[in-house]
C-alpha positions in Angstrom: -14.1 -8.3 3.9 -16.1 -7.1 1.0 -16.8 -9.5 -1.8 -17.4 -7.6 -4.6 -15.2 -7.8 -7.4 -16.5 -9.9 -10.0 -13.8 -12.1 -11.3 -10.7 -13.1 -9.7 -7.2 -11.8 -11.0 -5.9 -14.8 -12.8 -9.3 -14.4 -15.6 -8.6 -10.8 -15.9 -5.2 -11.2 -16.7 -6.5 -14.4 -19.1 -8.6 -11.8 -20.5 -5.5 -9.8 -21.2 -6.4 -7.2 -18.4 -9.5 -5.6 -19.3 -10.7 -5.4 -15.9 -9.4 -2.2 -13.3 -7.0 -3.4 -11.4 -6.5 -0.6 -8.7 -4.3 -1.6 -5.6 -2.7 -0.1 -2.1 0.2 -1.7 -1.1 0.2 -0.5 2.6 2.0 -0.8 6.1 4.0 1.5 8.2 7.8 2.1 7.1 9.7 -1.0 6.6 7.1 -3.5 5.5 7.8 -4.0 1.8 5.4 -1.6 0.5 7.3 -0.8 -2.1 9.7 -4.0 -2.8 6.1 -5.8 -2.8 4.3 -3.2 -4.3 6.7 -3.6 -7.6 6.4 -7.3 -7.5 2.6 -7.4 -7.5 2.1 -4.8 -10.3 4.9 -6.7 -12.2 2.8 -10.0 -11.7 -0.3 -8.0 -12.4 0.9 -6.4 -15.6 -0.5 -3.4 -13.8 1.8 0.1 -13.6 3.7 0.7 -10.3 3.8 4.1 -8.1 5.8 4.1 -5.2 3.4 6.7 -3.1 7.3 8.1 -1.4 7.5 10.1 -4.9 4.3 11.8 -4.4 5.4 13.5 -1.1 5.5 17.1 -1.7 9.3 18.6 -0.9 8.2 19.6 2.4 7.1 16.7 3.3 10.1 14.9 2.5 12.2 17.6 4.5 9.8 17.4 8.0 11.0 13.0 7.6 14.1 13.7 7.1 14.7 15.7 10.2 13.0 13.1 12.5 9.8 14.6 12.5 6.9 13.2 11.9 4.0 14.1 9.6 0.3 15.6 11.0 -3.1 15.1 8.8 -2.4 18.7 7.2 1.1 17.3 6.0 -0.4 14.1 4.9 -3.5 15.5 2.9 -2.0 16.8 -0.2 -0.1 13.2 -0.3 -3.3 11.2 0.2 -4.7 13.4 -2.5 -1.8 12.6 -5.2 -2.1 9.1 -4.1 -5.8 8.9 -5.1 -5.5 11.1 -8.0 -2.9 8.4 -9.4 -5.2 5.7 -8.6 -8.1 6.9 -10.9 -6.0 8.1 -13.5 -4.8 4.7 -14.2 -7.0 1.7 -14.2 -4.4 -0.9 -14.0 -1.8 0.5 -11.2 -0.8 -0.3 -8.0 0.5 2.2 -5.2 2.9 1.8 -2.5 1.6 4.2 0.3 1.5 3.6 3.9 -2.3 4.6 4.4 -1.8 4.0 8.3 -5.3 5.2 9.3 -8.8 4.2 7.6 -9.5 8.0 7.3 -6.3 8.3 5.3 -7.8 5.2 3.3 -10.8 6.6 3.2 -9.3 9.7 1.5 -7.9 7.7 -1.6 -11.2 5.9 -1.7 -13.2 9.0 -2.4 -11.1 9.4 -5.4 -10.5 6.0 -6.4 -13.7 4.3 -4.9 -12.9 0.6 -6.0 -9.3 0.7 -4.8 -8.1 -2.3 -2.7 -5.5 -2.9 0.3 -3.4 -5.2 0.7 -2.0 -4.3 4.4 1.6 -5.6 4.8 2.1 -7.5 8.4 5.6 -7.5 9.9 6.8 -7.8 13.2 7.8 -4.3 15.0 11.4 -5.7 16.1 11.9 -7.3 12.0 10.5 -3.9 11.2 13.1 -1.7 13.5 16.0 -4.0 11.8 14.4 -3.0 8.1 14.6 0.1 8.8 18.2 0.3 10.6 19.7 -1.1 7.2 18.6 1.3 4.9 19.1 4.5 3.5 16.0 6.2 3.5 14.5 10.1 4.2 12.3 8.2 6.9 14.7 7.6 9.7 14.1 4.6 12.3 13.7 7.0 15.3 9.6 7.9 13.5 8.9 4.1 13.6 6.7 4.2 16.8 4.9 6.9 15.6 3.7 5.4 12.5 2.9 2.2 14.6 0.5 4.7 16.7 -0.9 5.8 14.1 -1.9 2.3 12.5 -5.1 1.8 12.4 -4.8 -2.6 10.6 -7.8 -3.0 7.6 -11.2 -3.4 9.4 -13.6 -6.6 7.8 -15.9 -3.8 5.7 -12.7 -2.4 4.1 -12.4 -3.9 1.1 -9.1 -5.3 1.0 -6.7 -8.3 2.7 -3.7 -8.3 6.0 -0.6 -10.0 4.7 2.3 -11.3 6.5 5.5 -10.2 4.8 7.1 -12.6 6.5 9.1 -14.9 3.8 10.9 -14.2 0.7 9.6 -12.2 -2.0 8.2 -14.4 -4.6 6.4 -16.4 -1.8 5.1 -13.1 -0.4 3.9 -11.9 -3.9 2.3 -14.8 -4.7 0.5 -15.2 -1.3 -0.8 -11.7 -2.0 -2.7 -12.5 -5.3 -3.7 -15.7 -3.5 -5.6 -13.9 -0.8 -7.1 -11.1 -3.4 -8.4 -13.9 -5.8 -9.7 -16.1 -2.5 -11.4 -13.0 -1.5 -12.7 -12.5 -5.0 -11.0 -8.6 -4.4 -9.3 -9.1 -7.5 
């Protein structure tokens, strides 16, 4: 992984948060993005987007019937997500950016934007899923999981396991961004 970002989180915030702090909270439906995603921008004193409110309507209608999204669907999406991104130099965005073209997308708007890719199992993912109410139904789970494409080492950003309760999965997050000097 990339090890560009000059200081580590825990000095920006010291210097009351002058540095950009621009993050993707990513994974396939059922990982956390969003229950994470709050957490770390809440630890980051950063602004939280949950990328599911960008959808256009359409979108949002094609999940909801069990169908799942194609590139042409997705690009207006990817667009909003990146557009958020730059407008706001301390946020961090829920959105599932399953392929590093879709990543690559958001980065051309937001060019020092890092990932944080959420790892959960597919089985602890499938019971997620199953107990929630949500306009992305279970039954498109394996063709997000397809469609992943995990953060490659010259993508600037970290793999996660969301795999224990929040706080501990929050604070591993900023641990592997700051020991990656991402942050």
């Amino acid at each position: 992984m990339t090890r560009d970002i000059l200081v580590p989180m825990a000095a920006a915030i010291a210097e009351g948060g002058s540095r950009m702090t621009r993050v993707v909270v990513m994974g396939p439906s059922g990982s956390g993005k969003s229950l994470v995603g709050a957490a770390v921008a809440a630890r980051l004193r950063a602004h939280f987007v949950d990328g599911d409110d960008l959808h256009p309507p359409a979108n949002v209608a094609k999940m909801r019937a069990g169908m799942p999204l194609d590139d042409t669907d997705r690009a207006p999406w990817l667009d909003a997500v990146g557009s958020a991104l730059a407008r706001d130099a301390q946020i961090v965005v829920a959105c599932s950016a399953l392929r590093r073209t879709y990543r690559d997308r958001i980065r051309a708007t937001a060019p020092d934007v890092v990932f944080v890719e959420l790892v959960v199992a597919q089985a602890e993912l499938r019971e997620r899923m199953s107990r929630r109410d949500h306009f992305m139904p279970p039954a498109l789970l394996d063709s997000q999981l397809a469609t992943l494409e995990p953060l490659t080492g010259d993508e600037r950003g970290v793999r996660v396991a969301n795999d224990a309760d929040l706080e501990s999965v929050v604070s591993r997050t900023i641990a592997a961004l700051d020991s990656q000097s991402l942050r």
